[in-house]
C-alpha positions as CSV (number, residue, x, y, z in Angstrom):
1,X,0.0,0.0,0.0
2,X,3.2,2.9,1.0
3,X,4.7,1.5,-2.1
4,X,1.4,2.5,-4.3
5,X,0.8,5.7,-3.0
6,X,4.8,6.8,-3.3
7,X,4.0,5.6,-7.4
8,X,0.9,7.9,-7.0
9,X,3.0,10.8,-5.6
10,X,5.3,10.6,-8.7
11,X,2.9,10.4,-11.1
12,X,0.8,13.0,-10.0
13,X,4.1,15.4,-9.1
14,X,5.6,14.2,-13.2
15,X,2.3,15.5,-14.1
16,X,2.3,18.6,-12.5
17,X,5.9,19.2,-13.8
18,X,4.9,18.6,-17.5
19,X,2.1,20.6,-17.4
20,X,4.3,23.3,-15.9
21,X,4.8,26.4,-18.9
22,X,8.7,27.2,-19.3
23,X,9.8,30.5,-18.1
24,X,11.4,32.5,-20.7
25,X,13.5,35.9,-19.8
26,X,14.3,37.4,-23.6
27,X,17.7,39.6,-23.6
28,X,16.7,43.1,-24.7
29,X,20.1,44.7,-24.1
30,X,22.0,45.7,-26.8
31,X,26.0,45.6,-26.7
32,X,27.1,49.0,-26.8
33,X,25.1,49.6,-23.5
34,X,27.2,46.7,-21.9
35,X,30.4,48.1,-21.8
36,X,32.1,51.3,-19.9
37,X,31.1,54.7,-20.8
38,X,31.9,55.6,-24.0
39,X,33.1,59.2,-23.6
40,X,35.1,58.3,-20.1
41,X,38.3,59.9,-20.2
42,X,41.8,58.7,-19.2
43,X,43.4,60.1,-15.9
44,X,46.4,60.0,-17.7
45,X,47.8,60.9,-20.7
46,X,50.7,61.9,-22.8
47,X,49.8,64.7,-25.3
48,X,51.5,65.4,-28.5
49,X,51.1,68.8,-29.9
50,X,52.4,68.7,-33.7
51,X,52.8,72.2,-35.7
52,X,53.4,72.2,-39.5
53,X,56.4,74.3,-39.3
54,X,56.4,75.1,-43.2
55,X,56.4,78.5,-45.4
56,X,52.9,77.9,-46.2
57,X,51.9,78.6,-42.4
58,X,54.0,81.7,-42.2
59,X,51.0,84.2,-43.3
60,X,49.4,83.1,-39.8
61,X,51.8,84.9,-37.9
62,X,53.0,87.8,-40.0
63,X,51.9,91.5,-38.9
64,X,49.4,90.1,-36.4
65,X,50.4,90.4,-32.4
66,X,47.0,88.2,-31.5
67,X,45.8,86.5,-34.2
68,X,43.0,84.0,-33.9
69,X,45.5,81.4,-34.3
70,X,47.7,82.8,-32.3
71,X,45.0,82.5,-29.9
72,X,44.3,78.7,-31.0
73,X,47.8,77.9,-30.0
74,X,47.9,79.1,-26.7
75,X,44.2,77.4,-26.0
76,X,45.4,73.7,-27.0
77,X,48.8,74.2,-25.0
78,X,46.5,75.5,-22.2
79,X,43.5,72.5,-22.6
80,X,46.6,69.8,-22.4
81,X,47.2,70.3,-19.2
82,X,43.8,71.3,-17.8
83,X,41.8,68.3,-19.2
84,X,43.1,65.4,-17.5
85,X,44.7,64.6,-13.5
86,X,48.3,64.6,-15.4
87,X,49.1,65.0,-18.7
88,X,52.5,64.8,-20.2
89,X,52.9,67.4,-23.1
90,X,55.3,66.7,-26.0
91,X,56.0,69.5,-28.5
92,X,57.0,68.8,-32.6
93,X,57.3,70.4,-35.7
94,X,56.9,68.6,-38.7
95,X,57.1,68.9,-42.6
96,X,58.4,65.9,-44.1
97,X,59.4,64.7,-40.8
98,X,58.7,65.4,-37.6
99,X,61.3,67.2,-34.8
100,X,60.8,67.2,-30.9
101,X,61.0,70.7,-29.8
102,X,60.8,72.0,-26.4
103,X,57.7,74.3,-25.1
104,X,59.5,77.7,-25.8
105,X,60.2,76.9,-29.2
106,X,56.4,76.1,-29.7
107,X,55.6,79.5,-28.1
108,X,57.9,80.5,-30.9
109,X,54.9,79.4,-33.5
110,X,53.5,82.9,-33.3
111,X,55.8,84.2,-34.9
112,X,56.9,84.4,-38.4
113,X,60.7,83.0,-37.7
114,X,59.4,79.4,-36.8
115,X,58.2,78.9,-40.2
116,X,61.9,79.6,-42.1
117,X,65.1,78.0,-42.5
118,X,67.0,76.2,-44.6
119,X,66.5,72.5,-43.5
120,X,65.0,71.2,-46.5
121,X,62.6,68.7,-44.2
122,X,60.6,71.9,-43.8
123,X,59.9,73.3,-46.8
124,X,57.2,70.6,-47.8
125,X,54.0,69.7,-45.4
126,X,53.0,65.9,-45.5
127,X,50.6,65.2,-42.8
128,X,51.1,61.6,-43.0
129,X,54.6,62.2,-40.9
130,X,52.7,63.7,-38.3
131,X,49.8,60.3,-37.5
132,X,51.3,58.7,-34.6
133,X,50.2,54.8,-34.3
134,X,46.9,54.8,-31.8
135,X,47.6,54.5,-28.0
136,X,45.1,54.2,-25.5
137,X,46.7,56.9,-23.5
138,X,47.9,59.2,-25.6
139,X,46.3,62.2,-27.6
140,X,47.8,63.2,-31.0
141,X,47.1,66.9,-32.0
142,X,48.0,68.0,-35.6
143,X,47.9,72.1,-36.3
144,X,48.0,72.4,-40.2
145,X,46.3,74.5,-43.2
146,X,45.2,70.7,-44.6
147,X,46.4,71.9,-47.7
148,X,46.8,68.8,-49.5
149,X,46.4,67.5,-53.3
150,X,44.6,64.4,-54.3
151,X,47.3,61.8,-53.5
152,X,47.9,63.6,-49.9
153,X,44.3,63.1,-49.5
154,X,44.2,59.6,-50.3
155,X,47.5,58.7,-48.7
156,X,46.4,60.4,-45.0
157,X,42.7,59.4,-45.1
158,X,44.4,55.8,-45.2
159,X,46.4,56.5,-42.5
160,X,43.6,57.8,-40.5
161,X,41.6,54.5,-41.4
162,X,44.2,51.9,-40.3
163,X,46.1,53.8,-37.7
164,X,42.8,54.9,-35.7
165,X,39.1,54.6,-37.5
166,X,39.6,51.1,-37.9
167,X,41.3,50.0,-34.6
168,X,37.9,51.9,-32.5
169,X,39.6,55.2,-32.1
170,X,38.5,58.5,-32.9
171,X,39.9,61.9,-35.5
172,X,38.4,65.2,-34.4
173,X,38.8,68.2,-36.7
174,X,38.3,71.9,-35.4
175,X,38.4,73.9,-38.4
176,X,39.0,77.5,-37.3
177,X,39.2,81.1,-39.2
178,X,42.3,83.5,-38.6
179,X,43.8,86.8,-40.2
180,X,46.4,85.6,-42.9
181,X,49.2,87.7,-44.8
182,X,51.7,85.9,-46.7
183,X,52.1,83.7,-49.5
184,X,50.0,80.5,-50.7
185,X,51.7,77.9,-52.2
186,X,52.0,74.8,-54.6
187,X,48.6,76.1,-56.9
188,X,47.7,74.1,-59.7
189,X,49.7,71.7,-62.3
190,X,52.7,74.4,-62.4
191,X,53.1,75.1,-58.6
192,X,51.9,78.7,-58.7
193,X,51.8,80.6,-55.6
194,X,50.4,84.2,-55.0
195,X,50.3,86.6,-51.6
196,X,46.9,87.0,-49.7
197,X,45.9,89.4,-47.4
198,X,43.2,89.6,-45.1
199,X,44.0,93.2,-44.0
200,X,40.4,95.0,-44.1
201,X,38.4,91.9,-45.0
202,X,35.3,90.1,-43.2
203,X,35.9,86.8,-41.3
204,X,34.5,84.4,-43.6
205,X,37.5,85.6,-46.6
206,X,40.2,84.9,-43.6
207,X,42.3,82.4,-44.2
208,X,41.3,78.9,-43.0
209,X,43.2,76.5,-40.9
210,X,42.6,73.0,-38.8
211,X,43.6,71.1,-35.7
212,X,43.4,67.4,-36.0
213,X,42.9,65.3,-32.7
214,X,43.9,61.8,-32.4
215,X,42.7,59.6,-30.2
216,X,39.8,57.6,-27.8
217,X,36.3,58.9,-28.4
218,X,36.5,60.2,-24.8
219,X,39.4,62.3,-24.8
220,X,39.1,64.0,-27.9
221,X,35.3,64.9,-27.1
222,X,36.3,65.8,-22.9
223,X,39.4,68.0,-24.5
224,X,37.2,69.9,-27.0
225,X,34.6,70.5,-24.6
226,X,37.6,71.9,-22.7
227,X,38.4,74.3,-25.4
228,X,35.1,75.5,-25.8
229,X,35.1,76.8,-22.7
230,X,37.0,79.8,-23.9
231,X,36.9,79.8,-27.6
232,X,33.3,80.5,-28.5
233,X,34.2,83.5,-30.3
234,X,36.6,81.5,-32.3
235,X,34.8,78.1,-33.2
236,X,30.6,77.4,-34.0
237,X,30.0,73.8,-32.9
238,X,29.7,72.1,-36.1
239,X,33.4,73.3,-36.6
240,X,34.2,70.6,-33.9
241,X,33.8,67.6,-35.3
242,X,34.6,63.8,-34.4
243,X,34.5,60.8,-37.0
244,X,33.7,57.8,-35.3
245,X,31.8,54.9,-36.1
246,X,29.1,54.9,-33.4
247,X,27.2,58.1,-33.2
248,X,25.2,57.5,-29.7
249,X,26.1,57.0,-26.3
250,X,23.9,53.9,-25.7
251,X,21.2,52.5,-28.3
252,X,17.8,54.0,-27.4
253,X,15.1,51.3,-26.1
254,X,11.5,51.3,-25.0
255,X,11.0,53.5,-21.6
256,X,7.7,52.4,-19.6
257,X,7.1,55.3,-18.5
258,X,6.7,57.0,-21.9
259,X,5.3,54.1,-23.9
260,X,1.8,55.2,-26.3
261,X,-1.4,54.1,-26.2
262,X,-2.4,51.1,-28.4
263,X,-5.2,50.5,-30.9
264,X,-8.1,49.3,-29.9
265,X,-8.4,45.3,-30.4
266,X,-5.0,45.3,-28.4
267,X,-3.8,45.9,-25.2
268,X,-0.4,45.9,-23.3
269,X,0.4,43.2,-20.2
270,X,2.9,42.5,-18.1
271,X,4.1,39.1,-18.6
272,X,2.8,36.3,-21.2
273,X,1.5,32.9,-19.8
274,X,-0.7,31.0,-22.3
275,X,-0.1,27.5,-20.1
276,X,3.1,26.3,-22.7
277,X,5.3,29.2,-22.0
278,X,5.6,32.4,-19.3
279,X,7.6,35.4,-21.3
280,X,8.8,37.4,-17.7
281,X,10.9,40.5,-18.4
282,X,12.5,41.7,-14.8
283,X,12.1,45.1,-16.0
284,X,14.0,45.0,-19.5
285,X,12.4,47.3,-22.1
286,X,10.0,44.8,-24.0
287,X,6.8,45.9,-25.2
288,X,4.7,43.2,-24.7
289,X,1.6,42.9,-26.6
290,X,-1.9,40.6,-26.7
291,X,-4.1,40.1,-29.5
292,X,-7.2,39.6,-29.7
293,X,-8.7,36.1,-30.7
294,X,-10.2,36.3,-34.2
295,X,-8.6,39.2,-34.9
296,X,-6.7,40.2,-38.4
297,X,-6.5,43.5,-38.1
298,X,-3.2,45.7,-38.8
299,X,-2.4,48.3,-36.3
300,X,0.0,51.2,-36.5
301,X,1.8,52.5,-33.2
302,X,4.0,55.4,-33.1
303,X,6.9,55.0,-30.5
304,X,9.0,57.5,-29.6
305,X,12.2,56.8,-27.0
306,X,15.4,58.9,-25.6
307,X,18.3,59.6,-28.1
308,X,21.6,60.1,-26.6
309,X,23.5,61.3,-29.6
310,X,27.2,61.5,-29.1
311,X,28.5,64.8,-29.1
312,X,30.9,66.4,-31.8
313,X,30.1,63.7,-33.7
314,X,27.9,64.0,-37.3
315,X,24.1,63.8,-37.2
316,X,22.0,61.0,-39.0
317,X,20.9,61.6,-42.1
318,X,17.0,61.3,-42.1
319,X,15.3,58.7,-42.6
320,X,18.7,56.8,-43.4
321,X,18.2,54.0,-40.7
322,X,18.2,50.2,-41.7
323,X,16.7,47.4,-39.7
324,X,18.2,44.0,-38.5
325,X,15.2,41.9,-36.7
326,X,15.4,38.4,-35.2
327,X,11.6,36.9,-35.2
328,X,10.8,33.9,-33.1
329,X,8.1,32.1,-32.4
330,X,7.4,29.8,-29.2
331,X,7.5,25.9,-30.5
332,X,5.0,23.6,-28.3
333,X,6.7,20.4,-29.9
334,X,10.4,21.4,-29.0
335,X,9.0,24.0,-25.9
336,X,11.2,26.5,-27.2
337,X,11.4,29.9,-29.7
338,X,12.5,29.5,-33.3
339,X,13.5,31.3,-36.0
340,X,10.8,32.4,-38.5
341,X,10.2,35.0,-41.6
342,X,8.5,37.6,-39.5
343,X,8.9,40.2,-42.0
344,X,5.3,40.6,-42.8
345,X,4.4,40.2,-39.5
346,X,5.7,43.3,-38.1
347,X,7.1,46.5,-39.7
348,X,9.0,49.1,-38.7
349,X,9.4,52.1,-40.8
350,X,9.5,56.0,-40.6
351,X,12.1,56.9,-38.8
352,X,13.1,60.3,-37.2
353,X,15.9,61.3,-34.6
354,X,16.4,65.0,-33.2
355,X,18.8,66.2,-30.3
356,X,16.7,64.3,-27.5
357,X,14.5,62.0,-29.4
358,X,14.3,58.9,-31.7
359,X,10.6,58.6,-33.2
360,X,9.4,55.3,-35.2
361,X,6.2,53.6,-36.5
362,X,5.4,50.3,-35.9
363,X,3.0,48.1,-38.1
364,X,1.8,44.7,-36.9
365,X,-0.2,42.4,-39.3
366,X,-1.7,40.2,-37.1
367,X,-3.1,38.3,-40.3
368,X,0.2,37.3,-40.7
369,X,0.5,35.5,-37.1
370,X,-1.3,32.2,-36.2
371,X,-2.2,31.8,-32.2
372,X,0.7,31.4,-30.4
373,X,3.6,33.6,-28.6
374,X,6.5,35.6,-30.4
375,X,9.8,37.1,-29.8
376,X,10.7,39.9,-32.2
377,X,14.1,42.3,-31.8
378,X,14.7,44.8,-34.1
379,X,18.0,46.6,-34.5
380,X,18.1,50.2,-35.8
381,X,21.2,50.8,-37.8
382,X,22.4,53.8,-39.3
383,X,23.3,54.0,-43.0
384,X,24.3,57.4,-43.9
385,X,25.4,60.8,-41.9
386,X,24.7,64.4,-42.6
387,X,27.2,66.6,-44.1
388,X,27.9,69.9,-42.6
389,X,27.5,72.9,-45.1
390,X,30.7,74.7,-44.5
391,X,32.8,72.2,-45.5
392,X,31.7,72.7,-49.7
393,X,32.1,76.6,-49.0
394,X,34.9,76.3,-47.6
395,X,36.5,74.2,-50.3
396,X,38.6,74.5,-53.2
397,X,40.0,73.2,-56.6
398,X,43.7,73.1,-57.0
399,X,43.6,75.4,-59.4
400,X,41.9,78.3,-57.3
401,X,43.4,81.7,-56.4
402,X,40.8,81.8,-53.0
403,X,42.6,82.2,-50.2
404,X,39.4,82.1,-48.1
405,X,39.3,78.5,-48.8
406,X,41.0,75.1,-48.5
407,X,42.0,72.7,-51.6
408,X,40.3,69.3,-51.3
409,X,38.4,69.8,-47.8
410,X,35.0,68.8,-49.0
411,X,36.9,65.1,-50.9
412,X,38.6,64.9,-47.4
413,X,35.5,65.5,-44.8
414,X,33.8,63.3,-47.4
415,X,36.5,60.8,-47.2
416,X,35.6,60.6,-43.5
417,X,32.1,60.5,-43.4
418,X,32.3,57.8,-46.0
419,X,35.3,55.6,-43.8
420,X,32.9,56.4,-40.2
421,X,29.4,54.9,-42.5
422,X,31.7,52.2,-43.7
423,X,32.6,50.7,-40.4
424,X,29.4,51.7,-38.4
425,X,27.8,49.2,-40.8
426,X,30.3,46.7,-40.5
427,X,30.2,47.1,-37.1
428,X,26.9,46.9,-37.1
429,X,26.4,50.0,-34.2
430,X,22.7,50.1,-33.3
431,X,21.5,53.6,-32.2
432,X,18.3,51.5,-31.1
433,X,17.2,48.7,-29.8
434,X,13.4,47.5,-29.8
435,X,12.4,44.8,-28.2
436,X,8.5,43.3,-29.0
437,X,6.7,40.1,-27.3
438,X,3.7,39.1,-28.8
439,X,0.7,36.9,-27.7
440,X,-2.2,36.0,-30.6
441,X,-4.8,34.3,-28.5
């Protein structure tokens, strides 16, 4: 008799068990927000502050006693030792090479003397000689007109690929006006060269030049919010810009506390339990969604979340956002979620971001799902970035006589923009992160 009711016990407790629905937790959190701040910036660093020492700069300093770049020069000398705990500051000239020079010989920049000679090394700018290989704790600065024809271009936009872009470093460019009298250089097939004055002319016809920064996403964006602190005279904010292939701090996700009203015909819960499977959340940002029985209607919901753009760095260009979605649906036979074409099942479409906001439509075609429980994550992925309108008026063909302007800055910034698309796509970098569970009764 013990021995028949112990069988009983186990029956009745293997019954119980099997007729127990598995608990599912989905993972709503997408990578980037997984890892340390992305704009943290080192305690330490060593600092590298590079100045193209040839003729072509001299016009900077000639017949000026506090020229805007004058003024530039003191505010980066200044900002590499304010920005971090301890900095150690190194000091170069370069043209075809680079030379170590001490502090008082880089105070000598403003003036007209550091930029002649007769060592031949400085007669001819390549800013290639200037990109120091990435380190994690260093910060490479780079003070140059950017004059450059197309094989310069080429050669240091390759450089800046390899050597940083590539290896999840950063380049930020402030592009900066000054007064300019001197001579331009190296114009057109022959090499021409002519004098330019800025002497009673407006701002926008000085001369232009550029300040590259080299280095972790963090300290290039922590040292140029350093310098804005006392250059807002001298540089708008789209002149301070970083290339680098993620263009948010974390990807955006559902909030609760700002989630929309739904149709009528559906209505939102907290978990799912249909007696096979129990979708539980522990707070992650999944919408979670029940459907009506018999119904095939298609309802449109318009979501809106936080976006925490990354500062300095280009907007998105509208509209230009692609999706990556993963659609599963709960198997009874296996008592898991598989894979299936959920493409007409849900949509996503419509896409909008603005400083503080990421807005989105969402379609679901509930003729398109049988009864049953779904899993569906959607990725947002940005394809293309705006371009700043500056950098086309402030550009130039090799053969132009504008001193206002720089040869080959829009194939450059272009160059850039196209490298930072490139490898936020390889990358794949999500700027969003929707997460959608679905019960059609």
């Amino acid at each position: 008799m013990i021995k028949l009711r112990w069988l009983v016990a186990i029956a009745a407790s293997l019954l119980m068990t099997s007729c127990k629905p598995k608990t599912v937790i989905p993972n709503c959190v997408p990578l980037s927000n997984q890892t340390s701040p992305i704009d943290q910036k080192s305690d330490s660093v060593t600092t590298l502050i590079q100045i193209d020492g040839t003729p072509s700069m001299q016009g900077f300093t000639k017949n000026f006693t506090n020229s805007r770049y004058a003024q530039t020069l003191d505010l980066l000398d200044r900002a590499s030792t304010t920005t971090w705990k301890t900095s150690i500051v190194q000091y170069f000239r370069f043209g075809t090479v680079k030379q170590q020079i001490d502090r008082q010989a880089y105070l000598q920049a403003k003036l007209p003397e550091f930029y002649t000679g007769e060592n031949p090394v400085f007669r001819v700018s390549q800013i290639e000689s200037a990109i120091t290989p990435a380190a994690k704790e260093r910060i490479s600065i780079i003070v140059t007109d950017l004059y450059q024809k197309n094989s310069d271009t080429n050669l240091v936009l390759k450089k800046l690929k390899e050597d940083y872009l590539q290896k999840g470093y950063a380049v930020g460019i402030l592009a900066i006006r000054s007064e300019f009298d001197g001579i331009i250089y190296d114009v057109g097939i022959k090499n021409t060269q002519f004098p330019y004055s800025t002497q009673g002319k407006k701002i926008e016809q000085f001369r232009p030049f550029y300040v590259l920064v080299l280095g972790s996403y963090g300290n290039i964006s922590n040292y140029f919010d350093e310098i804005k602190k006392t250059s807002a005279s001298l540089i708008k904010y789209e002149q301070f810009t970083i290339f680098y292939p993620q263009i948010v701090r974390q990807a955006s996700t559902f909030q609760a506390e700002n989630l929309p009203e739904l149709p009528k015909g559906i209505r939102r819960l907290k978990t799912i339990n249909d007696g096979k499977v129990l979708v539980k959340v522990d707070e992650q940002p999944i919408e979670i969604i029940n459907i009506n029985k018999n119904t095939d209607d298609n309802y449109s919901i318009n979501y809106q979340a936080p976006y925490n753009a990354l500062p300095y760095t280009l907007p998105l260009e509208p509209g230009a956002v692609a999706i990556s979605s993963i659609a599963q649906s709960f198997d009874t036979t296996t008592k898991d979620f598989q894979s299936f074409n959920g493409a007409k099942a849900i949509q996503i479409d419509d896409w909008k971001t603005n400083k503080n906001n990421i807005s989105f439509v969402t379609k679901i075609n509930s003729n398109n799902l049988d009864p049953g429980v779904y899993l569906f994550t959607v990725d947002a992925l940005p394809q293309d970035l705006k371009t700043w309108a500056w950098w086309n008026k402030w550009n130039s063909n090799e053969s132009s006589f504008n001193g206002a302007k720089t040869n080959n800055l829009l194939p450059f910034f272009q160059g850039l923009k196209s490298i930072t698309t490139e490898l936020m796509t390889v990358n794949k970098s999500s700027i969003g992160r929707f997460c959608y569970a679905i019960k059609k009764n």
